[in-house]
C-alpha positions as a LaTeX table, in Angstrom:
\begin{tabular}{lrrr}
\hline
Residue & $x$ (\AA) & $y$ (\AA) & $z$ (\AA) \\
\hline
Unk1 & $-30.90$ & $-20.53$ & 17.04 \\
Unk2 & $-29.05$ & $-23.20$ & 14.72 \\
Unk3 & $-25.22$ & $-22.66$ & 16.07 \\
Unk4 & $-24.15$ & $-24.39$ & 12.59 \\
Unk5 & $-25.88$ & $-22.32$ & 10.29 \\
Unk6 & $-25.21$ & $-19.28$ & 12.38 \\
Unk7 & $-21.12$ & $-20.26$ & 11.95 \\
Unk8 & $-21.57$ & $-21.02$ & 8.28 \\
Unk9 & $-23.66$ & $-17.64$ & 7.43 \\
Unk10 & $-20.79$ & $-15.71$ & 9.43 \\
Unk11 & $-18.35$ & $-17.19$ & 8.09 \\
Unk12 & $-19.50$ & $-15.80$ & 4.82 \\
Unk13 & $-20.98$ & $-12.63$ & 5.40 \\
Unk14 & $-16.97$ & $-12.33$ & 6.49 \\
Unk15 & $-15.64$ & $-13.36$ & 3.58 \\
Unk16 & $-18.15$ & $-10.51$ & 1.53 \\
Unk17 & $-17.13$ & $-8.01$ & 3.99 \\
Unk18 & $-13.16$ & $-8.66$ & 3.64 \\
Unk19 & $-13.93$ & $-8.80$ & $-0.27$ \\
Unk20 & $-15.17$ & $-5.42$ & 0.09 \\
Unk21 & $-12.96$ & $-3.58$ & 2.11 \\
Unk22 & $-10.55$ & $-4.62$ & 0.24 \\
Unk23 & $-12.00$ & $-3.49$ & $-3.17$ \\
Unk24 & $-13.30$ & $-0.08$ & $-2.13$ \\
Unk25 & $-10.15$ & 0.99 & $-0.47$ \\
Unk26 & $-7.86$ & 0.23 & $-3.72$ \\
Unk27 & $-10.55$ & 1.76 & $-5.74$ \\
Unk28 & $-11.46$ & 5.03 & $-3.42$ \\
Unk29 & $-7.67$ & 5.57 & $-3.51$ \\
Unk30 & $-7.77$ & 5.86 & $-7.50$ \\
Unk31 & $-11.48$ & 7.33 & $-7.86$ \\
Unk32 & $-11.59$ & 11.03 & $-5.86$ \\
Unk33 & $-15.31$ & 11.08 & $-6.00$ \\
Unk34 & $-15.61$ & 7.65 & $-4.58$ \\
Unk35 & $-13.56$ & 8.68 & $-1.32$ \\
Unk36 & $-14.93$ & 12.11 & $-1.06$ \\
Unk37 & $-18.51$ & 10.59 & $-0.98$ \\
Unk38 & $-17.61$ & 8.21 & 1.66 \\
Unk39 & $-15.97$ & 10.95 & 3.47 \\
Unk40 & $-19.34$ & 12.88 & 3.41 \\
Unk41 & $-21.32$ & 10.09 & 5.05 \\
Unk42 & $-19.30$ & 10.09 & 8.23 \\
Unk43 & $-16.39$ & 12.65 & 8.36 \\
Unk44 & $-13.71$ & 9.85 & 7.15 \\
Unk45 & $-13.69$ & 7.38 & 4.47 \\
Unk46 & $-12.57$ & 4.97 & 6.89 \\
Unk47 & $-14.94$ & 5.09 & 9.41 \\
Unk48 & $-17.63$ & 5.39 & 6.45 \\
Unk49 & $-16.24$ & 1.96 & 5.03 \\
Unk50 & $-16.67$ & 0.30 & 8.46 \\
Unk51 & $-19.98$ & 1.28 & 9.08 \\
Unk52 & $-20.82$ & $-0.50$ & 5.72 \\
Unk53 & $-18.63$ & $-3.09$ & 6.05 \\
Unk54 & $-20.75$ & $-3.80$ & 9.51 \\
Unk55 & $-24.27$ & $-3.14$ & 7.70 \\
Unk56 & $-23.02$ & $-5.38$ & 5.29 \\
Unk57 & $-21.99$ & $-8.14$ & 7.05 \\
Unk58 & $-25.24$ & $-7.99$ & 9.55 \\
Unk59 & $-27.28$ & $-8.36$ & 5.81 \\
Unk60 & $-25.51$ & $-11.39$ & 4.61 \\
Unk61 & $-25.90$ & $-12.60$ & 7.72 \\
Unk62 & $-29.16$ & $-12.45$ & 8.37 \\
Unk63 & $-29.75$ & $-13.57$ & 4.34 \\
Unk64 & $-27.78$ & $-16.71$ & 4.56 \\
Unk65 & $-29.01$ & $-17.76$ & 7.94 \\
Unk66 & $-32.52$ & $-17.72$ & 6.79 \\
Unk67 & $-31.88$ & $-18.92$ & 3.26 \\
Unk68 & $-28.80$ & $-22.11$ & 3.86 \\
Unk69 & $-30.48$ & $-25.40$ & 3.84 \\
Unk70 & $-28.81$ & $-28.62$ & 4.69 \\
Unk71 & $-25.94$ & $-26.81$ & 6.54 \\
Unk72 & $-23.65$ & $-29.43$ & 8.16 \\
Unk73 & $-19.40$ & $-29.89$ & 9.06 \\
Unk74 & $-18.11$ & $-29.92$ & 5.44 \\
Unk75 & $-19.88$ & $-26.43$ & 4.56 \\
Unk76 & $-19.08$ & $-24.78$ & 7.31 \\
Unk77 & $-15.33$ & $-26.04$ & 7.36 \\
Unk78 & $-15.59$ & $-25.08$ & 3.42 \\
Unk79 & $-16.87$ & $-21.55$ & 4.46 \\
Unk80 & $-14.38$ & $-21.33$ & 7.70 \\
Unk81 & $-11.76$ & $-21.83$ & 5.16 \\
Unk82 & $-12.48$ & $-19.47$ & 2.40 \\
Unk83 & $-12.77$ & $-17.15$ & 4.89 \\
Unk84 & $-9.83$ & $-17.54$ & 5.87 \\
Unk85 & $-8.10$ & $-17.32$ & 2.75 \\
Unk86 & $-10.19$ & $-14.25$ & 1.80 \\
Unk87 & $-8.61$ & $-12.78$ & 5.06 \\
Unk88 & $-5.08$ & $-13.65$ & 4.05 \\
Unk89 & $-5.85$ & $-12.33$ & $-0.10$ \\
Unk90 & $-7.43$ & $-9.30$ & 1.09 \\
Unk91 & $-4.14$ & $-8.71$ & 3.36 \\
Unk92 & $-1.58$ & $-9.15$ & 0.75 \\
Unk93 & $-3.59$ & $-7.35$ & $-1.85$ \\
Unk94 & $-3.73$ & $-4.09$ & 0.27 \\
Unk95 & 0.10 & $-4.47$ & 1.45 \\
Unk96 & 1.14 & $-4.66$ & $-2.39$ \\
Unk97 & $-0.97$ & $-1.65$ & $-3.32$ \\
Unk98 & $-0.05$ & 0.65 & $-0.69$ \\
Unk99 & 3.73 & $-0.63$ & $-0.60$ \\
Unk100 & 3.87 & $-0.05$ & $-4.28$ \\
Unk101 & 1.72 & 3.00 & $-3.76$ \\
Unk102 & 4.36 & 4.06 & $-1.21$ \\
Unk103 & 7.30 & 3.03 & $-3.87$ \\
Unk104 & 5.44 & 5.11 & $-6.41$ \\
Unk105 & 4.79 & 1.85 & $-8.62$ \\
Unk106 & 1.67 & 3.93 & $-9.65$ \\
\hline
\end{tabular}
């Protein structure tokens, strides 16, 4: 197993995975259907949107691993990075919409 390209294809696969938590929740909250079906695949919308989230990340994974070439330190402190500041976006972005939510902004 290539430790590098393992880091850089997680580090990734995160940065999807935050990207789409984020998304689905501020969407499901305005679409009814949307959270209702992801309420029917596992009793909650939030446990449904974990289990995908995990399926998700595992694919992305596994694609990036097997598909990177010529992975070395300035990629993966590229992806470490982006990561991170997907972590930090995908933070703020869901305290501002359920704050304003809360404040009745919308």
């Amino acid at each position: 197993m290539d430790k590098p390209k393992l880091i850089y294809a997680s580090s990734i696969a995160s940065s999807v995975a935050i990207l789409f938590v984020t998304v689905i929740t501020i969407v499901a909250e305005f679409k009814a259907p949307l959270k209702d079906w992801l309420k029917s695949l596992s009793g909650h919308h939030w446990t449904s949107k974990g289990i995908i989230s995990v399926l998700l990340y595992l694919s992305i994974v596994f694609l990036v691993y097997f598909a990177a070439k010529g992975v070395n330190s300035k990629k993966i402190t590229g992806s470490l990075w982006g990561a991170i500041i997907m972590t930090v976006l995908g933070s703020l972005a869901l305290f501002v919409f359920f704050a304003g939510h809360h404040l009745g902004w919308y």
